[in-house]
N, C-alpha and C positions, 0 to 999 in steps of 0.2 A: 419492327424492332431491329436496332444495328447494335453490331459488337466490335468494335477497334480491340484489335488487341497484335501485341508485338513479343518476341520471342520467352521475355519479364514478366509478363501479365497483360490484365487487361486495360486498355487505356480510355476507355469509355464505351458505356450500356445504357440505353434507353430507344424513348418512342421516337421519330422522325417523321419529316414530312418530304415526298420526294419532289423536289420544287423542278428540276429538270430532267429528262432523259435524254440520252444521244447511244444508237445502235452502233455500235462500234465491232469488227471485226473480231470474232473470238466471245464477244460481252458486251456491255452497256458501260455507260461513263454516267452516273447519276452527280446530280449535286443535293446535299441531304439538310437539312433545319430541324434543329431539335426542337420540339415539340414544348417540353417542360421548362417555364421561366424559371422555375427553384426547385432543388431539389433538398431532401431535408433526413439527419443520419438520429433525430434525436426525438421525442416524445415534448408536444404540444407542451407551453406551459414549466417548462425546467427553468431553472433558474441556473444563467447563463453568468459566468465568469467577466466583469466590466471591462473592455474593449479601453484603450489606453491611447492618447496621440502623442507620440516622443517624437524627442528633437534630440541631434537630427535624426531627418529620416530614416529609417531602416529602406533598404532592397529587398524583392524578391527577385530571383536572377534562376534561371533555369535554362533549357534546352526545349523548344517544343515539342513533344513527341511524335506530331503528328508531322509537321516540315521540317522539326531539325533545326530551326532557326534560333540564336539566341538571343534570349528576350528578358529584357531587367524592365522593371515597376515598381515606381516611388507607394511606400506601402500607407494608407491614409490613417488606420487605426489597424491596431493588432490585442487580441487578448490571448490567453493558452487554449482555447480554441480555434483558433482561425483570422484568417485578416483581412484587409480590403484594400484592393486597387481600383484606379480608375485610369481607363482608354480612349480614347477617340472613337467616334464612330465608322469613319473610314479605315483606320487601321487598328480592326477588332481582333483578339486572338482568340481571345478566352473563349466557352459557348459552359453552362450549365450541364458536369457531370463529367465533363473533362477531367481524365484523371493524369498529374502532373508526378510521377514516380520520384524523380530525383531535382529539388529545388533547395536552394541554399537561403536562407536568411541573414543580412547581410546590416551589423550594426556599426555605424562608425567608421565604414571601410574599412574594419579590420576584424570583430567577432563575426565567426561563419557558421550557420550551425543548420546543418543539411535536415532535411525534412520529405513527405510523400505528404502531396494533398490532392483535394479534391475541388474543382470549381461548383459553388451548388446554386448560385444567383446570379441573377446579370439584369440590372435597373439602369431604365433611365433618371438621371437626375440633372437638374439643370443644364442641359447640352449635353452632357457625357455620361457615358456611360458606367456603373459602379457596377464591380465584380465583389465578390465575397469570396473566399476561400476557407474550406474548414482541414485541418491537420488531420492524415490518414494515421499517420506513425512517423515517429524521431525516437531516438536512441534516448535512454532516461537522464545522461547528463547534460543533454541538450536541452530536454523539457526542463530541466532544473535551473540552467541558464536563462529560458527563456521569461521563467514565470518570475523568478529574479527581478529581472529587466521589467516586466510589468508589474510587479508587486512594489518595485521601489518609485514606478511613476505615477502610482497612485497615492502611494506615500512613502517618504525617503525613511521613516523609522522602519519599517517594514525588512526585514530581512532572512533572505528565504537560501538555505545549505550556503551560507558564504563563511570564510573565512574568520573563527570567534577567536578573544583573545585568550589562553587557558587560565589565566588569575584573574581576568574579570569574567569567565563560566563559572569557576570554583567559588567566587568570591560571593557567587548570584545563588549558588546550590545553598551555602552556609546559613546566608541572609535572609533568606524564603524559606528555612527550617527540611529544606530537601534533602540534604542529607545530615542527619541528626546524630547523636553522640557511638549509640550502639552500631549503625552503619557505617560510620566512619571509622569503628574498630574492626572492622570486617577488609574493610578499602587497603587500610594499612599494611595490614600484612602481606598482601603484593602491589605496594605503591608503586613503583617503577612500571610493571608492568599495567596496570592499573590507567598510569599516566603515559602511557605508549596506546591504548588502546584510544582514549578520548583525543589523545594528540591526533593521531590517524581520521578518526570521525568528523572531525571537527573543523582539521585543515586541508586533508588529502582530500576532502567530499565524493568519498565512496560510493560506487551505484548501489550498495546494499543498504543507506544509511540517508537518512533527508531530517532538518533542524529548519527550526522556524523561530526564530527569536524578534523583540521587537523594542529598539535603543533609541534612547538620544543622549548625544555628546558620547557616544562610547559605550554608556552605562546600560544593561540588561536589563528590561522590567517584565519582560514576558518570555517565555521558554517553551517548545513543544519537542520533540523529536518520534522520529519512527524510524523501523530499522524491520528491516525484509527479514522474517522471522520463519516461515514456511515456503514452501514452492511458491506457492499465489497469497500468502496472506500475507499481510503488514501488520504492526506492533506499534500502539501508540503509548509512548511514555516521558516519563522526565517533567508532567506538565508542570510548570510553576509561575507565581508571579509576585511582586510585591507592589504596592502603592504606587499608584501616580496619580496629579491630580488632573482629572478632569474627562481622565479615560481608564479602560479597564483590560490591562495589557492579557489578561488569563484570556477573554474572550476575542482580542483581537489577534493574537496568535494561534486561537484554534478556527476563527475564521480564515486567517493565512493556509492551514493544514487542509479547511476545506475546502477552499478554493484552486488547493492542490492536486486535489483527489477528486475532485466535481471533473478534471480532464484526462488528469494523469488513466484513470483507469481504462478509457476508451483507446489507449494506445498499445499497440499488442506487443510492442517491446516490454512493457514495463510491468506482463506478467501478473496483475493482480487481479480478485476476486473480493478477497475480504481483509477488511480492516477487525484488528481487537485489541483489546485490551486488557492489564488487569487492576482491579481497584478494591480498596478495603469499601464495604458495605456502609461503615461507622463515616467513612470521607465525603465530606456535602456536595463538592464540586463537580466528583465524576458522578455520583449518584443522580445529581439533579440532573447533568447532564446527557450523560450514557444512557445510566436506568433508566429516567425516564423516556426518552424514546423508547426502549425497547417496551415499555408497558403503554405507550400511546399507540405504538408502534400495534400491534397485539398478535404477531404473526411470525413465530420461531424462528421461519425459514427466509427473514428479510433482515429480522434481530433478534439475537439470543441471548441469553446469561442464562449461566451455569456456578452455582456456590461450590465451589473447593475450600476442605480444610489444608492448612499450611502446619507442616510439621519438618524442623531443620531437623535432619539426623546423617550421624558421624560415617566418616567412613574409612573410622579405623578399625571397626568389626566387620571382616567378611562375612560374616555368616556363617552357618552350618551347610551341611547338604538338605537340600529337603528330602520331605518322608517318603518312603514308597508307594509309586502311582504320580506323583506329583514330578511335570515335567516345568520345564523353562525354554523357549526357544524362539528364534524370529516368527514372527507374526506373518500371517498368509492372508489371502484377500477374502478367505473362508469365514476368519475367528473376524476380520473388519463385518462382515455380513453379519455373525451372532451378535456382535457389539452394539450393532445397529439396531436390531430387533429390541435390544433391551436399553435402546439410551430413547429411542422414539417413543416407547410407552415414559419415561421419564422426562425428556425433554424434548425432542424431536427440532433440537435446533441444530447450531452448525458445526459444533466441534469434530465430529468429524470427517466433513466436510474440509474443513480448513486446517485439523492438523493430524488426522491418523492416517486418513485415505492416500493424501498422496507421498506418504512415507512407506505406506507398504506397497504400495504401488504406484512407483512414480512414472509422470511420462514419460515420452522419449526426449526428452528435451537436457538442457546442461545443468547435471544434477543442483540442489543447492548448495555443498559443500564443495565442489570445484569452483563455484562462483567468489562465495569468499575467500579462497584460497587466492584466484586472481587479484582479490582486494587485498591481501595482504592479511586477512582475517581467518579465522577458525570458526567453524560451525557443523554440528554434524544431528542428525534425527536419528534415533533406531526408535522399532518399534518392537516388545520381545512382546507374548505370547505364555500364563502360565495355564496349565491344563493340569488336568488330574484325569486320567485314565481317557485322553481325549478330548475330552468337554472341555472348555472355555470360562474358568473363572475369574480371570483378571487381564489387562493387558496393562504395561508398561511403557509409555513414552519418556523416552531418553534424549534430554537435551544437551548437546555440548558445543560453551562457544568460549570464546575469549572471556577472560574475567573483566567484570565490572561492562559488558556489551549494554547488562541491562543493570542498573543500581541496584536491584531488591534478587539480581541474579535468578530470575526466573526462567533464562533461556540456558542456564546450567541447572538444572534441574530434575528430578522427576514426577512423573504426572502418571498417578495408578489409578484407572479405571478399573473399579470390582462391577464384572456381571454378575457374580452369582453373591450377594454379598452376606444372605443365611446361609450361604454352603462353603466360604473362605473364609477359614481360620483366622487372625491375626497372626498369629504365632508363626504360619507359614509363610503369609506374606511378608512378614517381617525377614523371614530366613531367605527368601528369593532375592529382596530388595536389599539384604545385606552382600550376596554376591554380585550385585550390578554398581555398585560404590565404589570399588577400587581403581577405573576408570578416571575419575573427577581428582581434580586437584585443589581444592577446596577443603577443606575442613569438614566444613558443617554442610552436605548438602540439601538444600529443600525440596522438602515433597509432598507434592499436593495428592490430593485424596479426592476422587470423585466417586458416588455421592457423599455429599456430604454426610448424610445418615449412618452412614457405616461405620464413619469413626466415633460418634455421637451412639450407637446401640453398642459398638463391642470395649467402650471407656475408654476409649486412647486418648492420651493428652497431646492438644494442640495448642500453639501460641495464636492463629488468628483464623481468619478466611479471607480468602477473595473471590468475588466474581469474576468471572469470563465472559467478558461482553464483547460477542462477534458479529460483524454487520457484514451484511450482501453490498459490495460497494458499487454493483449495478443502481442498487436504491439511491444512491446519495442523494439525489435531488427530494428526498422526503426527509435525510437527516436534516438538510440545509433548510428547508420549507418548517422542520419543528424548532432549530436553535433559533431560527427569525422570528418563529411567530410566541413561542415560549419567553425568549429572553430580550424580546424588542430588539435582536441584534438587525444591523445592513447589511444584509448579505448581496 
């Protein structure tokens, strides 16, 4: 077993063969053959992101770690996985497992977009020799560029975080009934700002923020976006489409999202874990879609959904004080453990996972909130804690971002987990939740209710529900394997 490694890391690990030795003063002088023709980062049978041949060619252009020497490679096909060169056989560099730290991709001679890979193949094919390279990690505006570049050479409607025009977006929300008369009295009353915040998403193409839309001549016919909504988790919204003939832009832009996220997530820049969503129950598309996975799916902790009741309330009434005994305060990693005990007999899937855990306990990593902030954007998580004499009957996530981040403003929001929900009042919760509203600058804030039962035993009037449909986005190659095999899509 040999281990190359330089002050950076490691630059290649595996078996070998020692083809020569020479006793040299002090040590030995071996010359070593790697052992393994392929090496492999991924599970038998995935369904692999279609490898692309552009013109012109793209470079691979690097430094070799091992001599130092620099070495460019006209690249034969590329996908958001990985790409392919071909060498001569006398002047071989490459060997299986070689790992290459700092390499630039190079379109045009002039887009550069630095990359770490790895070599995992090396065939003979008629005379020469084909190397395969798979992406270790690139920065997530660079994957966003690159999938760009191969989403559009597989088809030029295809168009992945580029530059939209804002009257032909709005013109497409209107058109396709996405945003409808009562949300657009909502919009209005911070338009400007409203119209700063999509300006920014739309044109500046944000690391917190990825659109997949799908045009021709200009014109919109398909719409997805996500928007980095948790430390590791992603947020899928905005889906829309209207007619075209002869194709089905709603499904070709969510194959676009997942041909995004079938690579993007093996990238350890770009921080993800789990994708979610939220969707009304009554809506066919995410139903047939979402839901069902998760119920073929049958396995919580790979897909979940969770029903919340949605109830807008004002927040021009602080509240009262609560009663005596009855505390309010930041959440401990203690009351995240009782929560757990009591969502796992209910559901045992991933919310919190994906959004309490690492709000009361984040890593050490760069908060989510300084992140947006880099973007130009607002976003903040708390998570408060209500207790009575100790015990743990509720907890509180508190969402704060930019208006209009999400349309239905669900990432301005609150989201009340009752544990104990025979032994919390409304009356109280109501008086806790009125002092956590003054905060928001919004009006009407929304507030989801989990479980849904609670508000359904103690009469509270709600205007609807949503599901909370969260995927493990390690799985994806089994979302990918049911929208192919459910919806006859090509994935």
């Amino acid at each position: 077993s040999v281990l190359l490694a330089d002050r950076e890391g490691i630059l290649f690990f595996g078996p070998c063969r020692i083809l020569r030795r020479q006793d040299l003063f002090g040590g030995q002088d071996l010359v070593l053959a790697p052992i393994q023709e392929s090496i492999t980062h991924f599970e038998s049978g995935e369904l692999a992101n279609p490898p692309q041949i552009l013109l012109p060619t793209p470079m691979a252009v690097f430094r070799h770690p091992l001599s130092a020497r620099n070495v460019r490679f006209e690249i034969t096909e590329i996908s958001t996985r990985g790409f392919s060169v071909r060498e001569r056989p006398e002047a071989g560099v490459l060997f299986p497992g070689l790992i290459i730290p700092k390499l630039e991709l190079v379109f045009a001679g002039t887009l550069k977009l630095a990359c770490s890979v790895q070599v995992v193949s090396r065939n003979w094919v008629d005379g020469r020799i084909h190397c395969h390279c798979q992406f270790l990690d690139m920065i997530l505006s660079a994957y966003r560029q690159l999938n760009q570049i191969v989403a559009r050479a597989a088809d030029a409607r295809n168009c992945i975080a580029t530059e939209v025009d804002m009257d032909d977006l709005w013109e497409f929300f209107f058109d396709t009934g996405f945003i409808y008369p009562k949300k657009y009295g909502l919009i209005q009353s911070h338009g400007e700002e409203f119209r700063e915040t999509y300006r920014k998403l739309y044109q500046e193409l944000p690391e917190v923020g990825a659109h997949f839309t799908f045009q021709e001549n200009g014109r919109i016919y398909g719409h997805v976006a996500m928007v980095r909504a948790y430390d590791k988790a992603w947020l899928i919204h905005h889906h829309a489409s209207r007619p075209m003939e002869g194709r089905r832009p709603g499904f070709v832009v969510l194959k676009q999202m997942m041909h995004y996220m079938n690579d993007m997530h093996r990238l350890p820049s770009a921080r993800i874990d789990h994708v979610m969503c939220f969707y009304r129950p009554e809506n066919k598309f995410p139903a047939r879609v979402f839901g069902g996975f998760a119920e073929a799916c049958g396995d919580p902790q790979v897909c979940s959904e969770d029903l919340f009741s949605y109830l807008p309330h004002t927040n021009l009434s602080l509240g009262k004080g609560l009663p005596e005994g009855w505390q309010l305060a930041e959440a401990q990693p203690v009351d995240v453990w009782n929560l757990r005990r009591f969502y796992a007999r209910r559901s045992g899937g991933l919310l919190l996972d994906a959004i309490v855990s690492p709000a009361v306990a984040p890593e050490a990593a760069e908060a989510l909130s300084t992140i947006f902030q880099r973007c130009g954007f607002h976003r903040n998580v708390r998570v408060l804690a209500l207790k009575r004499n100790n015990t743990l009957h509720a907890l509180f996530v508190l969402d704060e971002s930019d208006i209009g981040l999400n349309l239905s403003e669900l990432l301005n929001s609150v989201k009340i987990l009752v544990v104990r929900p025979a032994e919390t009042p409304w009356p109280v919760l109501a008086q806790a939740l009125g002092q956590l509203l003054a905060t928001y600058r919004i009006g009407r804030v929304p507030v989801l209710f989990y479980p849904h039962s609670y508000v359904e035993e103690n009469g509270i009037p709600f205007e609807k529900c949503y599901q909370l449909w969260i995927f493990d986005i390690h799985h994806v190659h089994r979302f990918l394997e049911y929208v192919q095999r459910r919806f006859h899509l090509r994935i």
